[in-house]
C-alpha positions as CSV (number, residue, x, y, z in Angstrom):
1,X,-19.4,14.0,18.2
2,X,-15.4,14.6,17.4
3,X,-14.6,15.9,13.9
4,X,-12.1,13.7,13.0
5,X,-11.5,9.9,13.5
6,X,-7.7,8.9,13.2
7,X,-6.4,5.8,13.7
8,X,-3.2,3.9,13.1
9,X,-2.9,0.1,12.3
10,X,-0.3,-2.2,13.9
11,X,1.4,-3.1,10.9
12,X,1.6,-7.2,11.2
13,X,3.9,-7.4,8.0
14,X,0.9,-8.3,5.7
15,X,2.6,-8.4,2.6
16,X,-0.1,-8.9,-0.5
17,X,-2.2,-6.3,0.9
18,X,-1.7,-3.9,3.8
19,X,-3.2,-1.3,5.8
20,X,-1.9,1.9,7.5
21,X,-3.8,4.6,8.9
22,X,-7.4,5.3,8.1
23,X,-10.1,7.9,9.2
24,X,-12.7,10.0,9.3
25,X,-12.9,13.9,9.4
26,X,-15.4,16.4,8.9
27,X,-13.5,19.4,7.7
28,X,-13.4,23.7,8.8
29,X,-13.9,25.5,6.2
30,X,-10.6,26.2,3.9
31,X,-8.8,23.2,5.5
32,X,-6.0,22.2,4.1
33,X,-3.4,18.9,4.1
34,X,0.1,19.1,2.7
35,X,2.0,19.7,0.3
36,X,3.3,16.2,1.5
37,X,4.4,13.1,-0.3
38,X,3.1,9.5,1.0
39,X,5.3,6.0,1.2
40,X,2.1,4.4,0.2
41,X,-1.3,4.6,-1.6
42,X,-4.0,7.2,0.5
43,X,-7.6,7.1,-0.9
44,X,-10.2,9.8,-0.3
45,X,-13.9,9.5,-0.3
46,X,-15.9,12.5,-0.4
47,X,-19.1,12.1,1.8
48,X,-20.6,15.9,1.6
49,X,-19.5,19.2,0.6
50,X,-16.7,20.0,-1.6
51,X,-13.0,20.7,-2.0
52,X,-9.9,20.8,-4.2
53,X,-7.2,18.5,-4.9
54,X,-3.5,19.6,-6.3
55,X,-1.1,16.6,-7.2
56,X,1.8,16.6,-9.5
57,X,1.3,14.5,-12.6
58,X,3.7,11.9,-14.0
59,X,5.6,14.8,-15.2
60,X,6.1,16.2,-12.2
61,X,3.3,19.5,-13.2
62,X,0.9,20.1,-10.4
63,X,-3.1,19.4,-12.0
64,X,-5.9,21.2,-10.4
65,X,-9.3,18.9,-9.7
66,X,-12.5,20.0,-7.9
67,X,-14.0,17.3,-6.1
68,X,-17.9,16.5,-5.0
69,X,-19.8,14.2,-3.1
70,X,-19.6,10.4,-4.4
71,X,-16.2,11.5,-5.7
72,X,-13.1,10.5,-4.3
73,X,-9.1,10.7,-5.0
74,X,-6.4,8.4,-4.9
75,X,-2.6,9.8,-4.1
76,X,0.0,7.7,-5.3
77,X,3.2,7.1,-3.5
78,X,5.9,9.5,-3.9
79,X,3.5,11.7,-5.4
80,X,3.5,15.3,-3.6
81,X,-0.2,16.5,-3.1
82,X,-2.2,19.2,-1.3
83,X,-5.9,19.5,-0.6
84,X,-8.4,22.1,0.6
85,X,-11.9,22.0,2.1
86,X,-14.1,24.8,0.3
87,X,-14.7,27.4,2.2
88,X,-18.3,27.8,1.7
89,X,-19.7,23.8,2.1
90,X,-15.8,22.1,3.6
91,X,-16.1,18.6,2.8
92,X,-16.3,15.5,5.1
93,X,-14.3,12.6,4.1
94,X,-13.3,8.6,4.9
95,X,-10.1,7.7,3.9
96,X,-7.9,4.6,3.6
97,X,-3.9,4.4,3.7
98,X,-2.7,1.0,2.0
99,X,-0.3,-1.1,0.0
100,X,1.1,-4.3,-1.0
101,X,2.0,-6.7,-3.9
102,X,-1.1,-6.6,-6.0
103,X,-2.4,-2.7,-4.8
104,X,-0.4,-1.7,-8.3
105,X,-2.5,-4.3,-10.5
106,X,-5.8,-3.4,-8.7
107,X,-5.8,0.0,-9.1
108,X,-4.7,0.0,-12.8
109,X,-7.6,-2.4,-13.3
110,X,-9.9,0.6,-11.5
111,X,-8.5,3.1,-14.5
112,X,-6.7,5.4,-11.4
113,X,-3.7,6.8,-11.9
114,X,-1.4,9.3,-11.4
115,X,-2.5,11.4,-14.5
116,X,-6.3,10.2,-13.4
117,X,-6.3,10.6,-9.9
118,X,-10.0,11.2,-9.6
119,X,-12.4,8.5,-8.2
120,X,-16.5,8.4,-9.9
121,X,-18.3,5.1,-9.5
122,X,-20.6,3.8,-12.4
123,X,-22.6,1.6,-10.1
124,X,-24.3,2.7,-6.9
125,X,-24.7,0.5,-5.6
126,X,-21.2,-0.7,-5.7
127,X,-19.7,2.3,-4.5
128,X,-22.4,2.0,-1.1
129,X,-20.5,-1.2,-0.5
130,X,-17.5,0.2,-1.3
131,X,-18.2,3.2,1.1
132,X,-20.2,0.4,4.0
133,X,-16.3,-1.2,4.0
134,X,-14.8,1.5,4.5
135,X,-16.5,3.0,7.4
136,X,-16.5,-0.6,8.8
137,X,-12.9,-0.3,9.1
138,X,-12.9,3.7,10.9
139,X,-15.3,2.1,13.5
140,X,-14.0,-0.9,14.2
141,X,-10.3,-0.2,15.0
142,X,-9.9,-2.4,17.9
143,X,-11.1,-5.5,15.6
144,X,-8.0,-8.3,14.9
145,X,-5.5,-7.3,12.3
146,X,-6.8,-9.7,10.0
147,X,-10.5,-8.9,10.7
148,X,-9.5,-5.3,9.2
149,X,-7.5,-7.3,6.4
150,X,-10.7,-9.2,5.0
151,X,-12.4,-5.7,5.2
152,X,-9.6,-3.6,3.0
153,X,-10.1,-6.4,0.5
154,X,-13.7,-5.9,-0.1
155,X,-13.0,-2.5,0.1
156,X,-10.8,-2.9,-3.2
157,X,-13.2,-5.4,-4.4
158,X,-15.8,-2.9,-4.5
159,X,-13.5,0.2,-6.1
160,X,-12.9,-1.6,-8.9
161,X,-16.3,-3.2,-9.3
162,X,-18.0,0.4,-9.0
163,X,-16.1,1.8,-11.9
164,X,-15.2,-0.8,-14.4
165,X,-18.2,-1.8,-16.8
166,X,-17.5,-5.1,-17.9
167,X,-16.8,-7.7,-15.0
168,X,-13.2,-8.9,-13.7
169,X,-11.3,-11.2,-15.8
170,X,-7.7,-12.7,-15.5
171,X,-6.1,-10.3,-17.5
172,X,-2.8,-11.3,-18.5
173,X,-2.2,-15.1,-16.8
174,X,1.1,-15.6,-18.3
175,X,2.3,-13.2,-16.5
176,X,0.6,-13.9,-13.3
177,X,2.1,-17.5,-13.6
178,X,5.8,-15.9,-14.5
179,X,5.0,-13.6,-10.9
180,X,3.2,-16.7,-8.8
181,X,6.2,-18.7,-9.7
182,X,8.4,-15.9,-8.7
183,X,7.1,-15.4,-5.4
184,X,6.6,-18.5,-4.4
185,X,10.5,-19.4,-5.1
186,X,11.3,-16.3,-3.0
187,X,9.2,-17.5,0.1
188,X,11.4,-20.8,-0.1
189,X,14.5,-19.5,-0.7
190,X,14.8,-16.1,0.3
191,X,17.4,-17.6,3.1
192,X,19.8,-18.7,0.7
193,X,22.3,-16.7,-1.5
194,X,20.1,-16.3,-4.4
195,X,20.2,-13.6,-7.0
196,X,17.8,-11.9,-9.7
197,X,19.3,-14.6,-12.2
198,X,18.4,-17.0,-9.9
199,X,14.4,-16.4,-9.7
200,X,14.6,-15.5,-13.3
201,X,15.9,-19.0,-14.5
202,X,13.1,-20.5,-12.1
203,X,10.8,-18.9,-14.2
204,X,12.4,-19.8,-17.3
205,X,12.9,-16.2,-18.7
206,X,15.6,-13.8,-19.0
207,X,16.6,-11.1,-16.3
208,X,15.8,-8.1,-18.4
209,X,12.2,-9.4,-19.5
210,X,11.3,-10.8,-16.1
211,X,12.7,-7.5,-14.4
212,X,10.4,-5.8,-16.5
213,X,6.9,-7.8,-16.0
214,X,7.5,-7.9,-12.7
215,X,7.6,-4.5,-11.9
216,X,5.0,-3.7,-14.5
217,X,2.9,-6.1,-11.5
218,X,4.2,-5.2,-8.2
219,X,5.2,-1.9,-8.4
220,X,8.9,-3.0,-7.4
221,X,12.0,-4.5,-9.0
222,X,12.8,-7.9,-8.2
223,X,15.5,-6.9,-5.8
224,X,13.7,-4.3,-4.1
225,X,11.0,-7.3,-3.0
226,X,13.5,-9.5,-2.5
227,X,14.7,-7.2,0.3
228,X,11.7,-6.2,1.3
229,X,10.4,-9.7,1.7
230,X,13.5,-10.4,4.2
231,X,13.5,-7.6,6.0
232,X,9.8,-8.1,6.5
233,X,11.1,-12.0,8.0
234,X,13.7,-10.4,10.2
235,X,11.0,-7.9,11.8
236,X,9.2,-11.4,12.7
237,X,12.3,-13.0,14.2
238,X,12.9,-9.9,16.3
239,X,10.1,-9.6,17.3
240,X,9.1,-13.0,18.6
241,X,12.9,-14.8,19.1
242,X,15.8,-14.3,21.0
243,X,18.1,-15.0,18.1
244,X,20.8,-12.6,18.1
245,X,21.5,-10.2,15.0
246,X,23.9,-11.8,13.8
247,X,21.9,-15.2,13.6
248,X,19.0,-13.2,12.4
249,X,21.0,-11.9,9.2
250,X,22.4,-15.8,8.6
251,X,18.2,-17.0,8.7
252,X,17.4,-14.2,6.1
253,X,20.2,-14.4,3.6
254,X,22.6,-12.2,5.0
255,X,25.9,-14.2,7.0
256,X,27.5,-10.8,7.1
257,X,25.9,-9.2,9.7
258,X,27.3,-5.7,8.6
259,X,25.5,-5.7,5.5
260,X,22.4,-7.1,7.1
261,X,22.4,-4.0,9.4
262,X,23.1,-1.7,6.8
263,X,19.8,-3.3,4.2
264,X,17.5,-3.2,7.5
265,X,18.0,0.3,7.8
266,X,18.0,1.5,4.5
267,X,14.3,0.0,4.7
268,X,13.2,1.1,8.5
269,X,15.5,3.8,9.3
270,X,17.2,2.3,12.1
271,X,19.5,-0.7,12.8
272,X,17.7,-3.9,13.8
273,X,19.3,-3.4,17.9
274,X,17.2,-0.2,17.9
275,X,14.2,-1.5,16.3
276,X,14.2,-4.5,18.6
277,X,14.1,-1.9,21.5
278,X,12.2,-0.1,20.3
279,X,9.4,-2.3,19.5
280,X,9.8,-4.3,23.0
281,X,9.4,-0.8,24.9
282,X,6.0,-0.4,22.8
283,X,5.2,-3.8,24.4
């Protein structure tokens, strides 16, 4: 049997919660990954033996954490981290690469953070589950996108069930009404010329305090999802259409195609002619 177990998922623009790379490896001894930052949130489960994790805390001072089996580690994005099988008993791990609008909520609620990066279940039985999904998802990489998707969620499901003693509650539904509301005005207007202000008044609160609770929730300012969001749209319409750029920008909010071109990029990398290509020569 193979040592490591890599796959890649094909991203369908899942936007509450989304999955990216996941695996398997059994490690050589002394290891090692990085130092490297990650776009999104990469959690490690440690099956057997040992290793060490480095990551920078919130003050930018890398912490030092030794890791066993039933242990596991959670790297944040932007956060730059480097880890290294023991050299005596390497580890084997599972891992999960994911993100979306509620990934920032749910892992608060699990008590991880950047300062407490360090993964140790209270309930066993929990934590199987929690490790059952995630092998589910290594071995069955030619399942549907969505399949996977109903998978990740358990998965989450069962992280914050295994460490958190008291059960789930709706913490905080003001603000999930205030962030609901948001959204949903988004999805129905997100191809009109709307602003911060806009969504704001919507939700019947200022910009400043709705800027705030919103990114307290997502992980995002209200303009950074707002792009995101239509971006994500115009991947669809290139994908699937004809449409030309130009009519592309006009159907997400952007009738300057010029500026259109220049947001696209400043989220993929490349202009939306070259991602078109690109995507159709994958095809």
């Amino acid at each position: 049997m193979d040592n490591i177990i890599f796959s890649i998922f094909p991203n369908e623009n899942f936007i509450d919660l989304c999955l990216y790379q996941f695996g398997w490896e059994k490690c050589r001894p002394a290891h090692s990954f990085g130092p490297v930052a990650r776009n999104h949130y990469l959690f490690h489960y440690v099956i057997s033996g040992t290793g060490t994790l480095m990551a920078e805390d919130s003050h930018k001072v890398t912490k030092t954490y030794q890791l066993k089996p039933q242990q596991g580690f959670m790297i944040f994005p932007g956060q730059t981290t480097m880890y290294v099988a023991s050299k005596d008993c390497p580890w084997e791990y599972i891992w999960l690469e994911f993100d979306g609008l509620r990934v920032k909520e749910a892992i608060e609620v699990a008590g991880l953070s950047i300062n407490n990066p360090i993964y140790r279940s209270h309930f066993n039985d929990m934590q199987n589950d929690m490790l059952n999904e995630m092998n589910y998802i290594v071995q069955h990489k030619e399942c549907p996108p969505f399949h996977l998707i109903g998978h990740l969620y358990l998965f989450l499901d069962y992280l914050i069930r295994s460490v958190t003693h008291t059960s789930l509650q709706c913490h905080n539904k003001l603000r999930d009404f205030y962030l609901k509301e948001a959204i949903s005005y988004i999805e129905l207007n997100f191809q009109n010329d709307i602003s911060i202000e806009d969504i704001a008044e919507n939700c019947g609160l200022n910009r400043s305090y709705f800027g705030k609770i919103f990114k307290d929730a997502v992980g995002q300012s209200p303009q950074e999802f707002l792009i995101n969001y239509r971006m994500i749209k115009a991947t669809e319409l290139l994908r699937l259409t004809q449409l030309s750029i130009q009519e592309i920008g006009n159907a997400v909010g952007y009738p300057n195609a010029l500026h259109f071109s220049r947001a696209f990029k400043n989220v993929y990398g490349v202009s939306p002619r070259v991602w078109r290509i690109e995507k159709c020569a994958i095809k």
